[in-house]
PyMOL CGO cylinders between C-alpha atoms (Angstrom):
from pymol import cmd
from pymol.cgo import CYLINDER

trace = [
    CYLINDER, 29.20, -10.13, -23.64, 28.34, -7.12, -21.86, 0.3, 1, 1, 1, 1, 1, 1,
    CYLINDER, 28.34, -7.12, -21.86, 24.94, -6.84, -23.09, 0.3, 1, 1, 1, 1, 1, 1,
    CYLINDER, 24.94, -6.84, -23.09, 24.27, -10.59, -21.26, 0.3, 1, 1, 1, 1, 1, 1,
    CYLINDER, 24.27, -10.59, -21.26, 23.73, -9.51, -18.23, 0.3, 1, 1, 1, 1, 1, 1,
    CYLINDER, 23.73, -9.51, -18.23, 20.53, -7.41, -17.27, 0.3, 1, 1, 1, 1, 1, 1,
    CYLINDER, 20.53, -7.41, -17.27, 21.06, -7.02, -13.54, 0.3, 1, 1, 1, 1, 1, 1,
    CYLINDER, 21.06, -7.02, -13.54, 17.55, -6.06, -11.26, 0.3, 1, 1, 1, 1, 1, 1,
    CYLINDER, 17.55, -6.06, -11.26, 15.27, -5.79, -14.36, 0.3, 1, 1, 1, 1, 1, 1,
    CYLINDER, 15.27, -5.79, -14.36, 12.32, -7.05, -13.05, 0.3, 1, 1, 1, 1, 1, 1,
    CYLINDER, 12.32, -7.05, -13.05, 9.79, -7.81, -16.32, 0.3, 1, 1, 1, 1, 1, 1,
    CYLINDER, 9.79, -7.81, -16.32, 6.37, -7.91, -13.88, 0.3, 1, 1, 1, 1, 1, 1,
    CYLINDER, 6.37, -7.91, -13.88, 6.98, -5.18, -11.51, 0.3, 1, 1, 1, 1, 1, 1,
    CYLINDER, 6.98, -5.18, -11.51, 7.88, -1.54, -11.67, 0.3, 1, 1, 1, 1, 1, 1,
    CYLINDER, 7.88, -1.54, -11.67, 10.05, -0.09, -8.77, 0.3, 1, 1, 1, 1, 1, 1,
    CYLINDER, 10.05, -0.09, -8.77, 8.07, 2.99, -8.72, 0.3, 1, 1, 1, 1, 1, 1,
    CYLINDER, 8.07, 2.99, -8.72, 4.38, 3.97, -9.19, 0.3, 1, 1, 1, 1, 1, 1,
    CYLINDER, 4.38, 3.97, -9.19, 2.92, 7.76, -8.93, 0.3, 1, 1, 1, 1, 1, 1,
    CYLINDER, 2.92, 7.76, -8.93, -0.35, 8.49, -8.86, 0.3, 1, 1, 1, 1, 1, 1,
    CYLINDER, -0.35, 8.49, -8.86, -2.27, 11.47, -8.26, 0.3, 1, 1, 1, 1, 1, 1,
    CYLINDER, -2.27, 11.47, -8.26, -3.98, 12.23, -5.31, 0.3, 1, 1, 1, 1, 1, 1,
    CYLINDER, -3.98, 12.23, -5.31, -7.45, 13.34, -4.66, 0.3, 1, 1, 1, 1, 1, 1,
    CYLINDER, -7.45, 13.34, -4.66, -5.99, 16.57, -3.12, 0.3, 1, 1, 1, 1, 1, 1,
    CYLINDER, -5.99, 16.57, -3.12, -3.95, 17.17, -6.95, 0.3, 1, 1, 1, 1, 1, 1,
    CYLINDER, -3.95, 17.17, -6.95, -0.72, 16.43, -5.45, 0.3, 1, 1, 1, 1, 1, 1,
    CYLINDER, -0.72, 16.43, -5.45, 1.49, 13.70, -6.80, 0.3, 1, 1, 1, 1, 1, 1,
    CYLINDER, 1.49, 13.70, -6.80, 2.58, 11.03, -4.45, 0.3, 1, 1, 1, 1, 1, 1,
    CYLINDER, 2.58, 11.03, -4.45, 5.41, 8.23, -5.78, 0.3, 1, 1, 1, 1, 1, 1,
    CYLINDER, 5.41, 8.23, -5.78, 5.53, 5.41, -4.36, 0.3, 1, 1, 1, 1, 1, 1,
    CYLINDER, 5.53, 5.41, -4.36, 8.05, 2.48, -4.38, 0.3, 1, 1, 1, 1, 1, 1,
    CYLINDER, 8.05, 2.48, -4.38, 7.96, -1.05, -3.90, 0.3, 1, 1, 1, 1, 1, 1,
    CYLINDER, 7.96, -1.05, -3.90, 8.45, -2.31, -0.64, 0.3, 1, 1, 1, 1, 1, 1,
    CYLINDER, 8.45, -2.31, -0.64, 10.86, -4.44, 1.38, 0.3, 1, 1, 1, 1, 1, 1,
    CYLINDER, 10.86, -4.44, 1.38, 10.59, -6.20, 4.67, 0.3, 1, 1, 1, 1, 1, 1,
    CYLINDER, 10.59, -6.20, 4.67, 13.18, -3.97, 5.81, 0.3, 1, 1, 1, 1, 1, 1,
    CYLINDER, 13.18, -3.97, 5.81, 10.60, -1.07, 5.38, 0.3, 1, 1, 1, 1, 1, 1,
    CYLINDER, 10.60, -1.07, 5.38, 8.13, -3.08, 7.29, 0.3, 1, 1, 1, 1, 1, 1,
    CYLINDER, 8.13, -3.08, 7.29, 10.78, -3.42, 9.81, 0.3, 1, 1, 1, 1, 1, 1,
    CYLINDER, 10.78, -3.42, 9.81, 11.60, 0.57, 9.87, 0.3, 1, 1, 1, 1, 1, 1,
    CYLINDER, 11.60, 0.57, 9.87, 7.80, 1.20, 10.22, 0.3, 1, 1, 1, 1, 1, 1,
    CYLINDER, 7.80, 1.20, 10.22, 6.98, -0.67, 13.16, 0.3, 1, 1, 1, 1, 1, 1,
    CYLINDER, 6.98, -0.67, 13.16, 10.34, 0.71, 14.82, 0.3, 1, 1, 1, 1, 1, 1,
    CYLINDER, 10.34, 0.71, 14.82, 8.84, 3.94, 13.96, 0.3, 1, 1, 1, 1, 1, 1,
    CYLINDER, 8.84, 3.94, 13.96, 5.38, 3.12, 16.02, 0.3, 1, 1, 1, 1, 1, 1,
    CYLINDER, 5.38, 3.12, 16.02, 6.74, 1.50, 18.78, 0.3, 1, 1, 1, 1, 1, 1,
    CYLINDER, 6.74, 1.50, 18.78, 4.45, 1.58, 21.62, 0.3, 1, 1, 1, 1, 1, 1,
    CYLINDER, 4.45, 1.58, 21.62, 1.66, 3.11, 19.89, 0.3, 1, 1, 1, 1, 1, 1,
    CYLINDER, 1.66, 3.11, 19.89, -1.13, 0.69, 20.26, 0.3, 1, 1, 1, 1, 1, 1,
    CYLINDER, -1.13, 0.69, 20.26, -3.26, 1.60, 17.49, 0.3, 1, 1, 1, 1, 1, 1,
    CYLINDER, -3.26, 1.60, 17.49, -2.96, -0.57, 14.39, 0.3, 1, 1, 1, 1, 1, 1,
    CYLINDER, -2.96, -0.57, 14.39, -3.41, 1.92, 11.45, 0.3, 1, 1, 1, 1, 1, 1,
    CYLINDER, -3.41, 1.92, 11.45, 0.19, 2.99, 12.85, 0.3, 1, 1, 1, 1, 1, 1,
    CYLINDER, 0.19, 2.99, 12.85, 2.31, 0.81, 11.60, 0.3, 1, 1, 1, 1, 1, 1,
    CYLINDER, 2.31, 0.81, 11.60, 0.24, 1.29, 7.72, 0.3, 1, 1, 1, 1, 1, 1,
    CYLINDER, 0.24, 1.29, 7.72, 0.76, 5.22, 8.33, 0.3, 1, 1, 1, 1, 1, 1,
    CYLINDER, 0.76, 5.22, 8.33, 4.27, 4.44, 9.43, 0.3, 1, 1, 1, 1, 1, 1,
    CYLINDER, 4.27, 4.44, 9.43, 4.41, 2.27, 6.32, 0.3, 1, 1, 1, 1, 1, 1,
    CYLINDER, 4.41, 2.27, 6.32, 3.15, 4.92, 3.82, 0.3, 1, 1, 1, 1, 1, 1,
    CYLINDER, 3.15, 4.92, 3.82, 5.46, 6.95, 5.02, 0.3, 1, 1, 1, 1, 1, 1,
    CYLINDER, 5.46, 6.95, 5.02, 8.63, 5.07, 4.10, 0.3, 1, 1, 1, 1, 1, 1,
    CYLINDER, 8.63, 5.07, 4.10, 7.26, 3.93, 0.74, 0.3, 1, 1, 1, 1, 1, 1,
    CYLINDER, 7.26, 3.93, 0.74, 6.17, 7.36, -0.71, 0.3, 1, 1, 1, 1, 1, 1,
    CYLINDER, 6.17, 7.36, -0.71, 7.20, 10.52, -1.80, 0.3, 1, 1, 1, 1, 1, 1,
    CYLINDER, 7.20, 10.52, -1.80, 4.35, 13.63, -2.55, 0.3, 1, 1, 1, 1, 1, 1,
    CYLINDER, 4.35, 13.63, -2.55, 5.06, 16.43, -4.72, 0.3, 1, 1, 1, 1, 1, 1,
    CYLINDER, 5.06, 16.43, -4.72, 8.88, 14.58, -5.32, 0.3, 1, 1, 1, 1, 1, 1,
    CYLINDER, 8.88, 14.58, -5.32, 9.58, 15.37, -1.29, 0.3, 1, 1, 1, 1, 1, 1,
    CYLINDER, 9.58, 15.37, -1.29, 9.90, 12.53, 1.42, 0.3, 1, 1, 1, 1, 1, 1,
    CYLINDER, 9.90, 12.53, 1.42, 7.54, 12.49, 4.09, 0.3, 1, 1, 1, 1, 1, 1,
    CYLINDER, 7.54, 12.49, 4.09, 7.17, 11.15, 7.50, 0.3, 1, 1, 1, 1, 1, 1,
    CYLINDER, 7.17, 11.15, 7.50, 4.45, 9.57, 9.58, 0.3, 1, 1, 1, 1, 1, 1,
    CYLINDER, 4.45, 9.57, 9.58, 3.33, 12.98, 11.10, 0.3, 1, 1, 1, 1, 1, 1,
    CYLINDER, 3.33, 12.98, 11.10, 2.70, 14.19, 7.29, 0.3, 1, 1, 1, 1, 1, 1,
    CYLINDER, 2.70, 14.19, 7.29, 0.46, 10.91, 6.95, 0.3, 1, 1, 1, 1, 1, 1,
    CYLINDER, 0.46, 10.91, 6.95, -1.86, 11.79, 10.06, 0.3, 1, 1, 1, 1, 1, 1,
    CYLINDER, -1.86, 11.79, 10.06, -2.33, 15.38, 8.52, 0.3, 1, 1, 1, 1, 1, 1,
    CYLINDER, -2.33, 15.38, 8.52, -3.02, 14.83, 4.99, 0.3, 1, 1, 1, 1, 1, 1,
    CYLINDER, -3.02, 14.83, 4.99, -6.69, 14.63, 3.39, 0.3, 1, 1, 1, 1, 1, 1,
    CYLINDER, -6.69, 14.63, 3.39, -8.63, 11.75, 4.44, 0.3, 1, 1, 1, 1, 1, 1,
    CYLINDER, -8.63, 11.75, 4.44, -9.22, 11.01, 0.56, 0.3, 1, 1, 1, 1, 1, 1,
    CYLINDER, -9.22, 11.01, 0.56, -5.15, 11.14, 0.01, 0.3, 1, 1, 1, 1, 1, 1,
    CYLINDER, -5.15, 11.14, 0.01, -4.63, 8.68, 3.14, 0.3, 1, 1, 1, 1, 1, 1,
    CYLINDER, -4.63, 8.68, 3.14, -7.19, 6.05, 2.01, 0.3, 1, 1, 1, 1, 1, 1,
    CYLINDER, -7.19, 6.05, 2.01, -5.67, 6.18, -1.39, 0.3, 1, 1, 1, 1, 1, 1,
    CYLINDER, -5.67, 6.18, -1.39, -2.00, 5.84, -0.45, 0.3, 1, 1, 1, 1, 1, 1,
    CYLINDER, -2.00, 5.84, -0.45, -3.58, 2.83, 2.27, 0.3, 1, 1, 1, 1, 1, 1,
    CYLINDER, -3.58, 2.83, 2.27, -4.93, 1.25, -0.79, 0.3, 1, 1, 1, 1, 1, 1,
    CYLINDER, -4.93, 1.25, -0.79, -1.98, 1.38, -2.56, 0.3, 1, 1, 1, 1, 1, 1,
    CYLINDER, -1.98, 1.38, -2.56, 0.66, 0.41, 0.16, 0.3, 1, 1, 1, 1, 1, 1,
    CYLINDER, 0.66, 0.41, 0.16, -1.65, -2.60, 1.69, 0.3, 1, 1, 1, 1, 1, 1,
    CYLINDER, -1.65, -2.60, 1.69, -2.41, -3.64, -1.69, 0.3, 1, 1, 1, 1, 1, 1,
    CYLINDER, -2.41, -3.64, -1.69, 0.01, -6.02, -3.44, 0.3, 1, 1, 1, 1, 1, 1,
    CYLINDER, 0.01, -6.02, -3.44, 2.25, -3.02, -3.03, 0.3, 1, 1, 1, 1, 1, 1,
    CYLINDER, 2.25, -3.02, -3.03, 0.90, -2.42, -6.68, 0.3, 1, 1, 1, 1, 1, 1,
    CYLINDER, 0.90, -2.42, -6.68, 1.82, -5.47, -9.33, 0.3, 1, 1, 1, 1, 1, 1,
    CYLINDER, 1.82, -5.47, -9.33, -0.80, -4.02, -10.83, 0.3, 1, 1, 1, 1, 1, 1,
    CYLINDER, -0.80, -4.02, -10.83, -4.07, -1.56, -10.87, 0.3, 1, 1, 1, 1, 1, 1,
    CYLINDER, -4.07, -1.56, -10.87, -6.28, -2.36, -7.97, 0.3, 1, 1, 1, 1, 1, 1,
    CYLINDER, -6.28, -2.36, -7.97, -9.87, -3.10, -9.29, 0.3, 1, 1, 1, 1, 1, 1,
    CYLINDER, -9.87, -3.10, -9.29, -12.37, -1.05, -9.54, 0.3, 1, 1, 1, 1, 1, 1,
    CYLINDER, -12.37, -1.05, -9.54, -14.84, -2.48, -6.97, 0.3, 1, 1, 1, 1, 1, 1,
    CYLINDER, -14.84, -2.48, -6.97, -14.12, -5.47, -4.90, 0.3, 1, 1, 1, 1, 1, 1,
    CYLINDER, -14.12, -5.47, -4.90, -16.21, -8.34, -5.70, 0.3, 1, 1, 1, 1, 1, 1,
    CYLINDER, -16.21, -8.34, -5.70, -17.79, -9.54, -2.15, 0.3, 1, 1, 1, 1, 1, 1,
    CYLINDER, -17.79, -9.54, -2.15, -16.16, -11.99, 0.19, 0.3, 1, 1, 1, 1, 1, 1,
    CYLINDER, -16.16, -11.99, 0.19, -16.74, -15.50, -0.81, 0.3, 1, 1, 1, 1, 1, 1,
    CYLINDER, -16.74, -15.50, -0.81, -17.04, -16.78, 3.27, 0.3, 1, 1, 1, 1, 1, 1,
    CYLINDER, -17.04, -16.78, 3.27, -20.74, -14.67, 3.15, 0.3, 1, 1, 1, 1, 1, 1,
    CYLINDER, -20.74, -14.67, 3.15, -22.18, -16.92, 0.65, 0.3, 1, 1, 1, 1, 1, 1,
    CYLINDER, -22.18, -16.92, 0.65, -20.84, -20.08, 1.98, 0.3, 1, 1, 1, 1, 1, 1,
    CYLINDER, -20.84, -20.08, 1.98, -21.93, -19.19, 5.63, 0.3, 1, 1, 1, 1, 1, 1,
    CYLINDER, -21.93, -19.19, 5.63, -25.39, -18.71, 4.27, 0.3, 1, 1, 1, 1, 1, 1,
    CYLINDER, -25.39, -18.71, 4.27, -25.57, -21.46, 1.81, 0.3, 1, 1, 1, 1, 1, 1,
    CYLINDER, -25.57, -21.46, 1.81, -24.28, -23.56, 5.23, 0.3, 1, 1, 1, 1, 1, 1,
    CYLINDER, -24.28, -23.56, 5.23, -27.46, -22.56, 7.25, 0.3, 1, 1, 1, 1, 1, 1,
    CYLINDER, -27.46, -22.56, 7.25, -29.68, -23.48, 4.82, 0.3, 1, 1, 1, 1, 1, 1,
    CYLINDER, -29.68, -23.48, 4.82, -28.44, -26.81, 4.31, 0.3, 1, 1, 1, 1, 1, 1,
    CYLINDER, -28.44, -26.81, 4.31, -28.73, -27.53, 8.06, 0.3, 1, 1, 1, 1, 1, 1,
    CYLINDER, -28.73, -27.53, 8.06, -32.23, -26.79, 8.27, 0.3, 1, 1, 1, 1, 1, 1,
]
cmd.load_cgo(trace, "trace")
């Protein structure tokens, strides 16, 4: 009977998800919560610019090199380590790997196709 019950085993999703940086380093990252979304923007309050909250975000969700971080650590990292951990955090919050390259936004066709039948 023990064996029955498989408590937080989710089949789909891992918790956790490390990838290596462009830097080398290792950053971990977990899967969010609205509570973390909550933390973040507590963490930015007042700060006008938007990217704050996603820095803020990263920051909660990820660990580099096994150490947490904070929002400070976000703003001085490596450009090519901040757009990777953005990618990953605004994602899905990583159900699985992010493609590649993005195919194009569908509204640019339609808007075009849309003038043409007008004329």
């Amino acid at each position: 009977m023990a064996g029955t019950n498989s408590p937080e085993q989710p089949a789909t999703a891992p918790q956790l998800r490390s990838i290596t940086l462009p830097s080398g380093k290792t950053a971990t990252l977990r899967r969010g919560k609205g509570r973390d979304l909550m933390r973040a923007q507590r963490a930015v309050a007042g700060n006008p610019d938007p990217t704050a909250v996603v820095f803020a975000l990263i920051a909660e969700l990820s660990q580099i090199d096994g150490a947490p971080i904070v929002y400070e650590d976000v703003s001085d990292m490596d450009l090519g380590d901040v757009l990777v951990l953005q990618a990953e955090v605004t994602g899905a919050n990583f159900p699985e790997p992010a493609p590649a390259s993005p195919a194009p936004a569908a509204s640019q066709d339609s808007s075009a196709s849309a003038s043409v039948s007008a004329n």
